[in-house]
N, C-alpha and C positions, 0 to 999 in steps of 0.2 A: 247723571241721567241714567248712567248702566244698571244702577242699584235700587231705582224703585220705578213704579209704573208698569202700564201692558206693553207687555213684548212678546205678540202672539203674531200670529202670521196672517191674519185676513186680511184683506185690503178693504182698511176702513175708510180710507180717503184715496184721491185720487188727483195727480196735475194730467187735466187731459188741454194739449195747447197746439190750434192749426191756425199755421204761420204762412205769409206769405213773402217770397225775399222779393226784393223790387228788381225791376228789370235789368240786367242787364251784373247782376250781386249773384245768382243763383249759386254759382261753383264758389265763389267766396263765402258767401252764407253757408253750404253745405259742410266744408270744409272746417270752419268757425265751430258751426253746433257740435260736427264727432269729433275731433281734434280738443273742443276745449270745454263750449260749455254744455255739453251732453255730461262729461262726468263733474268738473269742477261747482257749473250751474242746478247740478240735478242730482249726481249721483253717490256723490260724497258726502254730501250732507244726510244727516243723521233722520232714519225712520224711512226717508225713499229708500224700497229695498228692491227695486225691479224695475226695469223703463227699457220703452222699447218706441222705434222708429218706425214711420210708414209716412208713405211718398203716392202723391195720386198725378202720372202720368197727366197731358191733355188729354189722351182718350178714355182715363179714369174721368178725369174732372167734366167731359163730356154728357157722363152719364149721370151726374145728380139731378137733384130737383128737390122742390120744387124751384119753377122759374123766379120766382117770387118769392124772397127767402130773407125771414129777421135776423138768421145767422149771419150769412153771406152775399153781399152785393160787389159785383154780379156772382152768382153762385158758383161759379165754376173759381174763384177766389180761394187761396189758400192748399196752397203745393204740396207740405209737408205739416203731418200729424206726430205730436209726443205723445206718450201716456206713461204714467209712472203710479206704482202704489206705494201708498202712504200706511205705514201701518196701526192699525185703529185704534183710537184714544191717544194717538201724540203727534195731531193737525196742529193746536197752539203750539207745542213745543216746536215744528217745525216750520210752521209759519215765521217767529219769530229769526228764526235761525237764519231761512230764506232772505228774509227782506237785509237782513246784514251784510249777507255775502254778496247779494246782487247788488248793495251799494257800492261794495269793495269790488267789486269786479268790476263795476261802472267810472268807477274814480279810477282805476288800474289802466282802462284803456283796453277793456279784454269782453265789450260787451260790440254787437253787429248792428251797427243803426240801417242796414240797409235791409229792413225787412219790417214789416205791420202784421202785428198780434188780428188777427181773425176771431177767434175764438179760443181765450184763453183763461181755465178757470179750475179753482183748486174745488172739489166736489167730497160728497159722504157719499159711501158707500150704502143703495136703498135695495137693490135684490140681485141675486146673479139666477139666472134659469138655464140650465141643464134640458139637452135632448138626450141624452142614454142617460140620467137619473144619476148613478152612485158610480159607475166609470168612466175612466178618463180623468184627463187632468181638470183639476180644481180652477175655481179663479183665480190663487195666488198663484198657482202654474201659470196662465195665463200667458206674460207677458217674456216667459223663457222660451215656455213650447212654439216649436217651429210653425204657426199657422202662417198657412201659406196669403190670406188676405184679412181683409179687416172693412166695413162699416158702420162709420157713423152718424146716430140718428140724436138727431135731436125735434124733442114733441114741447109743445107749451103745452098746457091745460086752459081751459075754457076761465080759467080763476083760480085764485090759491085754493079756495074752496074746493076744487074738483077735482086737483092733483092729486088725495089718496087714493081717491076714486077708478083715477087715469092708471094710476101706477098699478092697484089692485089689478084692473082688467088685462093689463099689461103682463103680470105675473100668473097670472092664473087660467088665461083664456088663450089671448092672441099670443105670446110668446112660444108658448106650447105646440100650441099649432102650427106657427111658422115653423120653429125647426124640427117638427117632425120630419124624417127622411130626406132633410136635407144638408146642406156639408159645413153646418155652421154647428158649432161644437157647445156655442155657452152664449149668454148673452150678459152683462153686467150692466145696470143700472144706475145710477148717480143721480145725483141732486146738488147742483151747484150752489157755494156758497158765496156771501159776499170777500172780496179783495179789502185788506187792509188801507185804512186811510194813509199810512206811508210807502206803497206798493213805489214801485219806479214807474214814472209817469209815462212813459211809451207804451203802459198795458191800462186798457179802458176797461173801468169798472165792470165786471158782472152784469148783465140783463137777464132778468127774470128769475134772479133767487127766489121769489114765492112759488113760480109756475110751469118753472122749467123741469124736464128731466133727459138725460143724456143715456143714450144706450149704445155699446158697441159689441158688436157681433165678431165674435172670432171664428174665421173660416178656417176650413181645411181643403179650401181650394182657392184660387182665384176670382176674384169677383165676378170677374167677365163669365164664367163657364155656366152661369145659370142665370145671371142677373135678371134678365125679361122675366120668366116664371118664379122666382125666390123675392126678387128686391121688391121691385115696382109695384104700385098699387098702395104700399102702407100709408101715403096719404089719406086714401078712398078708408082704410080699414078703418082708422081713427077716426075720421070725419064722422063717420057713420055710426059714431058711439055717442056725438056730442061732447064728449069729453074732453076734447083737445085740437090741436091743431097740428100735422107733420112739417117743422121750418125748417129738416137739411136730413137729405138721405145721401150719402158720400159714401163713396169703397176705395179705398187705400191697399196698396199692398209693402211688403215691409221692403225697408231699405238695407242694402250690403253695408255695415259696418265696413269703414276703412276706404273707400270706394266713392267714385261717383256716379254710379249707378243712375238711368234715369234721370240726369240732368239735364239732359240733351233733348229729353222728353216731357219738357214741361209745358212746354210753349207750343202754337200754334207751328203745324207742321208749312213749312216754304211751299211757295205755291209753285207747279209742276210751270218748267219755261215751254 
């Protein structure tokens, strides 16, 4: 594998996967992912070169939308976001490698049943858009550099058909605009692909390989410090283009390696006696 092929640095693909551990598993699941399969599951394997953690509080999870969501039922669904890049032109070759090791970890007794895949799906790389243009860190920085929050969007298009369309407008118009003057540093763009037919069956196929596209915004601040004026509204934006549809605005922010940081904050806060 060393000796031929790209071995350049873009992030040409991408595992982006939000999980939700079942009630009452949160500090075991937690514990499970950095402890074993954060690197065994994800970061050892060959071509993921970067992956990085984030965790959405109840009062994060409070503030998506929409209410009514093809991502997420109910949408405040799914506690903890991965994202990892893949690097471009050697998806097959890791793919293949994936499904191995996840068997072997699954036969080993080293994989956490106590948690449901949300949204979980290996993607190509379709645009990254820059607010300072040519400074600052790159998108293959991305997932090292310290941003302090993160959301993510996910748009359908009105039809396979309208996807370039969507994505065009996306790159060229509304993205630009959003992060003018605001503290969101880069935006990266994806297009989901389909899951192999021997994937491990506790991860549900792919919806909307023709029409989906996934974007996550890398903040240099915390979500909360602007959300009403920055986040809110992108449904109305899109709508208003025909193009598409907004099915999940979420803000994550990153989790303490090592730690259980925000555990304790996931769930509905005890009602005052």
């Amino acid at each position: 594998m060393a000796s031929v092929g790209p071995y350049g640095v873009r992030p040409g693909h991408a595992l982006i996967t939000m999980v939700e551990p079942h009630p009452g598993h949160e500090y075991s699941y937690n514990r499970w992912y950095e402890d074993d399969h954060y690197i065994a599951g994800a970061m050892a394997m060959p071509w993921i070169y970067a992956g990085r953690r984030w965790v959405a509080t109840r009062e994060l999870q409070l503030l998506r939308y929409p209410a009514e969501s093809a991502v997420a039922a109910p949408v405040t669904t799914g506690c903890y976001l991965s994202t990892y890049w893949i690097t471009e032109g050697r998806y097959d070759e890791h793919m293949k490698w994936t499904v191995g090791i996840n068997r072997r970890l699954n036969r080993d007794g080293r994989v956490h049943h106590g948690r449901t895949h949300v949204f979980t799906a290996f993607q190509d790389h379709a645009a990254t858009v820059y607010r300072d243009g040519a400074a600052g860190p790159r998108d293959h920085h991305a997932l090292d550099h310290p941003y302090a929050g993160l959301v993510l969007e996910v748009v359908d298009a009105a039809g396979p058909e309208r996807r370039d369309a969507l994505l065009a407008w996306l790159r060229t118009r509304h993205l630009p605009e959003r992060l003018r003057g605001s503290a969101a540093a880069m935006v990266t763009v994806f297009r989901p692909t389909p899951l192999p037919g021997d994937r491990m069956t506790y991860v549900k196929q792919v919806e909307g390989v023709d029409t989906r596209l996934t974007l996550l915004w890398f903040l240099e601040e915390d979500p909360r410090e602007d959300w009403e004026r920055r986040y809110t509204g992108l449904c109305d934006a899109v709508a208003a283009t025909g193009l598409g549809r907004v099915e999940l605005v979420a803000p994550f922010i990153p989790t303490i390696p090592g730690t259980d940081r925000y555990v304790d904050r996931l769930r509905e806060e005890p009602a005052a006696s």
